[in-house]
C-alpha positions in Angstrom: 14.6 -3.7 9.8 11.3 -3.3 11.5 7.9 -3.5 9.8 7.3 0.2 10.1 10.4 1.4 8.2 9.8 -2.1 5.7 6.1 -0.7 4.9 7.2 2.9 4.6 9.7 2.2 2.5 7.7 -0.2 0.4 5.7 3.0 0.2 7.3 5.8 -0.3 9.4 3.4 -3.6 5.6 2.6 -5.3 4.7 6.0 -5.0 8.2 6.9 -6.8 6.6 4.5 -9.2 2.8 5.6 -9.5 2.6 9.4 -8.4 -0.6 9.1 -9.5 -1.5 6.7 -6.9 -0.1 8.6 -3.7 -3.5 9.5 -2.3 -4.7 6.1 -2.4 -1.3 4.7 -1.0 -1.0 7.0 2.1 -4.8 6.2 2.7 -3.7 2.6 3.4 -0.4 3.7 5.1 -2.4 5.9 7.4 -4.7 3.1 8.2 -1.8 0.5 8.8 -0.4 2.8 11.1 -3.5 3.3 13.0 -3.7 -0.4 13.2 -0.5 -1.0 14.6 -1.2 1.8 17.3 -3.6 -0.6 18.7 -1.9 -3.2 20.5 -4.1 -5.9 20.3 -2.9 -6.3 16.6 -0.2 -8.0 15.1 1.6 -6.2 12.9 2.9 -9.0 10.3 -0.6 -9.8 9.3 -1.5 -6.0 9.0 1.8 -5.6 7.0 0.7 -8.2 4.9 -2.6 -6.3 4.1 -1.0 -3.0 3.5 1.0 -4.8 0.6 -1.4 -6.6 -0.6 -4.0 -2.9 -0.9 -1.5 -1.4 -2.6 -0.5 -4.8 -5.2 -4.3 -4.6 -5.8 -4.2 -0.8 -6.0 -1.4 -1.0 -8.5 -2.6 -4.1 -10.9 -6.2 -2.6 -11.3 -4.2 0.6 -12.2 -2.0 -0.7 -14.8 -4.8 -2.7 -16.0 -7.3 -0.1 -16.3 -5.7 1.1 -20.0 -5.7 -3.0 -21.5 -9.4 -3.2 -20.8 -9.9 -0.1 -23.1 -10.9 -1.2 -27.0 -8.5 0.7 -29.8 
């Protein structure tokens, strides 16, 4: 499988996950994919980058509710 269809499929599942996060997942889709465009990069390491936004993306989410006194 190619990294295109691995990173839009990597997307399309976490935003099954965290519909609240689409927005902020297809921003760093869209800029992945204007990355690749360019052929001077490679498109492992930008891969790499998109999944790491969007763990970062996803941990500060689900962390947002434990840093919240009851």
């Amino acid at each position: 499988m190619d990294v295109i269809k691995v990173a839009t499929n990597y997307c399309n599942e976490k935003i099954s996950e965290y519909p609240q996060l689409t927005d902020q997942i297809r921003g760093f889709y869209d800029l992945f994919r204007m990355e690749i465009e360019d052929d001077c990069c490679n498109w492992d390491n930008e891969w790499e980058l998109l999944w790491q936004d969007v763990k970062d993306l996803i941990e500060e989410h689900n962390n947002e509710g434990a840093d919240t006194p009851s």
